[in-house]
C-alpha positions in Angstrom: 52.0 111.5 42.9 54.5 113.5 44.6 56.2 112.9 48.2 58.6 114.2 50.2 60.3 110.5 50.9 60.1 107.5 49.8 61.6 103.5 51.5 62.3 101.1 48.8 63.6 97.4 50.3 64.3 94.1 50.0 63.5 94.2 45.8 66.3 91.1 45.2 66.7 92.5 42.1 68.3 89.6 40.4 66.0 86.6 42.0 63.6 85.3 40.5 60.8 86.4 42.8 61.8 90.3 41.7 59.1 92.1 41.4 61.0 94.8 38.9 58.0 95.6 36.7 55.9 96.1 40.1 58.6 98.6 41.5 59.0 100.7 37.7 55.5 100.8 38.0 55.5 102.8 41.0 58.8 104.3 40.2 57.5 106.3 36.9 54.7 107.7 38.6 56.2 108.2 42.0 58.6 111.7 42.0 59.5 112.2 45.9 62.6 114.9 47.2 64.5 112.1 48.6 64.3 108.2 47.4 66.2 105.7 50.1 67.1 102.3 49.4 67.4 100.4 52.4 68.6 97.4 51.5 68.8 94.2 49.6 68.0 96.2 46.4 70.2 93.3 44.1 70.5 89.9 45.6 74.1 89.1 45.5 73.6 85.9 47.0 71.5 84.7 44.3 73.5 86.2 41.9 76.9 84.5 42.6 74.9 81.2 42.9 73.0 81.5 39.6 73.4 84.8 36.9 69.7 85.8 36.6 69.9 89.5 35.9 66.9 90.9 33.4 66.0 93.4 31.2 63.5 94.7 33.9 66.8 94.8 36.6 68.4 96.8 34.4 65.5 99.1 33.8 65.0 99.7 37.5 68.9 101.0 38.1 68.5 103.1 35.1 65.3 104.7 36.1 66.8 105.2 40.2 69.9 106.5 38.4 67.9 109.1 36.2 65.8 110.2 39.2 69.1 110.8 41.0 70.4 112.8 38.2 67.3 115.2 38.7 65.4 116.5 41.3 65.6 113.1 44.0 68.6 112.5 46.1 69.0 109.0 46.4 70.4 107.1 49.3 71.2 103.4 48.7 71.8 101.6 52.0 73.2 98.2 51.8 71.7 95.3 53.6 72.6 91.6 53.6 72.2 90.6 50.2 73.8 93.6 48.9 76.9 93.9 51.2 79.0 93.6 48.5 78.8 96.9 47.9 80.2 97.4 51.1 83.5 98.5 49.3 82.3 101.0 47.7 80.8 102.8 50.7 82.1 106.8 50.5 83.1 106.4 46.4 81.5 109.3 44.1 78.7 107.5 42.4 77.9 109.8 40.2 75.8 111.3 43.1 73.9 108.9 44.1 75.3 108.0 48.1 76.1 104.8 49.2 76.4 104.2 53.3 75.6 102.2 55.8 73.3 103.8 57.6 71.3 107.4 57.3 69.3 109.7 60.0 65.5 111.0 58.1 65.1 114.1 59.6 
């Protein structure tokens, strides 16, 4: 299926109750012009309380990254449990931008 846009939030990637299969799922036959992550993508918080990080995770970042790297423009806008990324707000990641808020037009 193609789309113009697609929302992606609140995956906790890195909690238990991740749903990353679920989302690579969809991600693999989902291709959209713009991909926006809004928020609470990875779970910090339950990551600096317990390491949990799978195979699937990793899978997931890979796949967003690779979309990026093609045809999608990915937006990744922090949220809570992801504001450790805060710091990295306005760095070159490898395309993909990072910010703390965006305007869909």
């Amino acid at each position: 299926m193609h789309y113009r846009s697609i929302w992606i939030s609140d995956v906790h990637l890195g909690s238990r109750h991740a749903q990353a299969d679920a989302l690579l799922g969809f991600l693999r036959d989902a291709e959209c012009r713009h991909l926006y992550l809004v928020g609470d993508i990875i779970d910090g918080w339950e990551l600096r309380r317990k390491w949990s990080w799978s195979e699937e995770a990793n899978t997931v970042v890979q796949k967003i990254l690779r979309k990026n790297r093609k045809e999608t423009k990915v937006t990744y806008i922090y949220g809570n449990h992801d504001e450790f990324l805060q710091g990295f707000v306005g760095m070159p990641l490898g395309g993909l931008r990072l910010v703390e808020r965006a305007i869909h037009v």
